[in-house]
N, C-alpha and C positions, 0 to 999 in steps of 0.2 A: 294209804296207811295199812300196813299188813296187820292179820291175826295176832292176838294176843300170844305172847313167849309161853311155851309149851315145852320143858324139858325133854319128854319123849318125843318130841322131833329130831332131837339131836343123836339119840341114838337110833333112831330107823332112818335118819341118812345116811349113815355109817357103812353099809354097807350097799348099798345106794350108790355113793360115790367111788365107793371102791372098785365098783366095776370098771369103772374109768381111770384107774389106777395105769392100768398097760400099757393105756394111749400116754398119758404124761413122761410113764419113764422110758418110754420107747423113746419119745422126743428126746430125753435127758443124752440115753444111750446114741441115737442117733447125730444129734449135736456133736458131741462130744467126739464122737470118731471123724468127721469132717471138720470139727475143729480141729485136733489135736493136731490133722495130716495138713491141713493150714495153714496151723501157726510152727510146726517145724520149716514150710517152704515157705514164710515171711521172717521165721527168724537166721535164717541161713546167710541172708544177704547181709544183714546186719552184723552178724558175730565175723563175718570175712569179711567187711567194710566195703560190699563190690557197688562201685560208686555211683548207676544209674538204677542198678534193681535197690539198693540199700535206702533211696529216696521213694520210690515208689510202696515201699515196704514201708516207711512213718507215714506217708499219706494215706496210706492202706488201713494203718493202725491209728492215726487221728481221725479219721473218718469214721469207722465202728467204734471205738472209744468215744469220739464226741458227741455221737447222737443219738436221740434217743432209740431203743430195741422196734418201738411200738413204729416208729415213724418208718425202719428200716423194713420190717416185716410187712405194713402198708408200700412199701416203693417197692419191695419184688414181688409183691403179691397183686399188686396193679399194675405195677408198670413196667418192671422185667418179660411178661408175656410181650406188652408192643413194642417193646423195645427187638423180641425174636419174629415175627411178625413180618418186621422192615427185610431179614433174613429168611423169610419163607419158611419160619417154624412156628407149630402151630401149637402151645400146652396150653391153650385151653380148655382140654378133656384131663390135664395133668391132674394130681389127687390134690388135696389141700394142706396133705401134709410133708411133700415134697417142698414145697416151700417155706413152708414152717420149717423144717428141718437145715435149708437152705440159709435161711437166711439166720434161724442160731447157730447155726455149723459155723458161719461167716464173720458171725460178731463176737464168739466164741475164740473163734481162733486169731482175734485178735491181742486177746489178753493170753491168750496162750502163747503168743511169739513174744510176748515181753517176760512173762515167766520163763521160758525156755532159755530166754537171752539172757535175761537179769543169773539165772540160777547156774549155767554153767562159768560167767564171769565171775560170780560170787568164786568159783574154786580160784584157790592160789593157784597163782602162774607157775612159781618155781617147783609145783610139784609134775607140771606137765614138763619142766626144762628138766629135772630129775627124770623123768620116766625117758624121755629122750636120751638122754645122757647114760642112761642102762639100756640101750639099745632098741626102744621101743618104736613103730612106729606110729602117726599118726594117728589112726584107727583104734591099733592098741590101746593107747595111751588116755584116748576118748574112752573106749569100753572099762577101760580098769580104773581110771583114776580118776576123768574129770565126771564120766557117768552115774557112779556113785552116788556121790557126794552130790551131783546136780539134783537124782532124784530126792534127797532126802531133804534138800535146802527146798525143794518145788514142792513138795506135800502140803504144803500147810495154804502157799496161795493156791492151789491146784483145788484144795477143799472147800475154799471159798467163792470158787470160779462154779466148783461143783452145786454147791448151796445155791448162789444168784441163777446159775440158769433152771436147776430144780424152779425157785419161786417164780421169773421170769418167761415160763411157761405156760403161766396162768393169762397170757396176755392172748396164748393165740387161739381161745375162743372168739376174739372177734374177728376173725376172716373165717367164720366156722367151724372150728374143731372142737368136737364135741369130748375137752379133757376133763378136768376135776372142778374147775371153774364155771369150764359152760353147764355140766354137768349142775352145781351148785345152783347158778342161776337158772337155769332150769326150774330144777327142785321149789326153788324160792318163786317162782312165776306160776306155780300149778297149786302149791297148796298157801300162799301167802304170808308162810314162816322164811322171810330169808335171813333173821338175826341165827335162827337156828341151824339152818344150811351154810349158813359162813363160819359158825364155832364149830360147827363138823368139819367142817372144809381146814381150817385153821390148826385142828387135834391132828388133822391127817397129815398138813404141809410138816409141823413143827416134830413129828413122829419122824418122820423119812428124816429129816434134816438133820436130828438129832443121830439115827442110825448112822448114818452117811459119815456124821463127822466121828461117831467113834470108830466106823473100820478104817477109813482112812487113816485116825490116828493113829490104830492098830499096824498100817503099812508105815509109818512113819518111824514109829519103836522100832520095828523091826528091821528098817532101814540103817538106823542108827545104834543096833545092839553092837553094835565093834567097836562103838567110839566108849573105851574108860567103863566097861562094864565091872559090875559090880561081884568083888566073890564073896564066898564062905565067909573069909575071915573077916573082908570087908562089911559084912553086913554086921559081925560081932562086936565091930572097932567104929560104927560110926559114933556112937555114940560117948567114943573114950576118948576122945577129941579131934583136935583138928590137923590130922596126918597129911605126908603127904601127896598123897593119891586123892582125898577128901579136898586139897587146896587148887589141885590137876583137873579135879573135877567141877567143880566151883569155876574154875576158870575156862573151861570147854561151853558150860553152861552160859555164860556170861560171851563168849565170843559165838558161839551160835545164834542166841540170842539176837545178836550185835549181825549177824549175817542175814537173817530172817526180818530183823528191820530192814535194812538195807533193799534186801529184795522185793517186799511187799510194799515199802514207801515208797521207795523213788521209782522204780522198774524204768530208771535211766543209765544204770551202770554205761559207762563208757572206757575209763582209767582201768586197769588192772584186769584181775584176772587173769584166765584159762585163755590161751590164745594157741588156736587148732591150727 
């Protein structure tokens, strides 16, 4: 039974915990560039259909998908050293965050190869047959038209891929890293306030989260400022009915919409699309 709830514990963990702020987003940051590089060389096989790496690549992505983070981070954190061992390598002096880092870079870049696939399918085909047909080639045709457009369809599961592994961080104080979690439980083990150190803990995760998702949003806008932007007069006329640029726009809304379902529910595109 811990100590009686004491408001003023919640603000002197605050900064407390924030010292260990570095360590979690270092993980974020770290994951994040070993996934990203990842799940581009898992989803490669698949957007070109190349028929024995293209199968290794869903087993790849069923396996980090289907299990749990916490189970994967105990299997390379136990059992990936013996497994180097049988090869005469030896990290068991490796840091603890090499692994941690390893193995969300890992699970990471799983859901990153199905965002990368789903998002540039998401683009219409016949605008890469277009770009071909005005002489473009391959390359081109990727950097100008289907790239765009990919990134701007991929912002939104990108921000959410961003969020889960920010909270799914908090897992790897238990092979010891001492991030905002362990940090927390700490706190709550020395002075016997831990409903206190978890509502601190919790202002801190929903703080970041919240940051996170409005800059993102902010690359998203910005992403998508060429699509039906808004002018002078249009700003004067929205309200004089329903014109039509107003009907143009409604309808882009409604068909993005309709693309961002698509890519965040199924993240099975197979039909259609961008084909490089």
């Amino acid at each position: 039974m811990g100590a009686p709830f004491d408001f003023t514990f919640v603000l002197g963990f605050f900064p407390k915990l924030a010292s260990t702020l570095g360590v979690t987003l270092f993980i974020v940051a770290g994951s994040l560039l070993v996934g990203m590089i990842v799940g581009i060389v898992i989803a490669l096989p698949r957007l070109y259909r190349i028929p024995v790496l293209s199968t290794c690549s869903k087993v790849y992505v069923s396996f980090f998908r289907g299990t749990p983070i916490l189970i994967q981070l105990f299997l390379f954190y136990y059992g990936f050293p013996e497994i180097l061992q049988l090869f005469q390598l030896d990290l068991s002096k490796a840091p603890v965050l090499v692994f941690v880092i390893l193995t969300y870079g890992l699970h990471t870049g799983a859901f990153m190869s199905e965002m990368i696939r789903a998002s540039v399918t998401a683009v219409d085909r016949g605008q890469v047959e277009a770009a071909y047909a005005l002489g473009m080639k391959g390359h081109q045709a990727f950097i100008r038209i289907v790239a765009p457009q990919a990134l701007a369809v991929a912002v939104p599961v990108f921000t959410n891929t961003v969020i889960a592994l920010l909270k799914d961080t908090s897992l790897a104080f238990t092979i010891g890293v001492m991030e905002m979690t362990g940090k927390a439980q700490t706190l709550g083990s020395i002075t016997q306030h831990f409903i206190e150190a978890y509502i601190a803990l919790a202002v801190i995760y929903l703080c970041i989260s919240i940051t996170l998702q409005k800059l993102l949003q902010l690359a998203e806008l910005r992403l998508l400022k060429h699509e039906l932007p808004y002018s002078r007069d249009d700003r004067g006329s929205r309200d004089s009915g329903d014109t039509g640029d107003n009907r143009a726009r409604k309808a882009f809304r409604i068909q993005r919409k309709q693309i961002y379902t698509r890519t965040a529910g199924s993240m099975r595109t197979e039909k259609g699309g961008a084909k490089l």
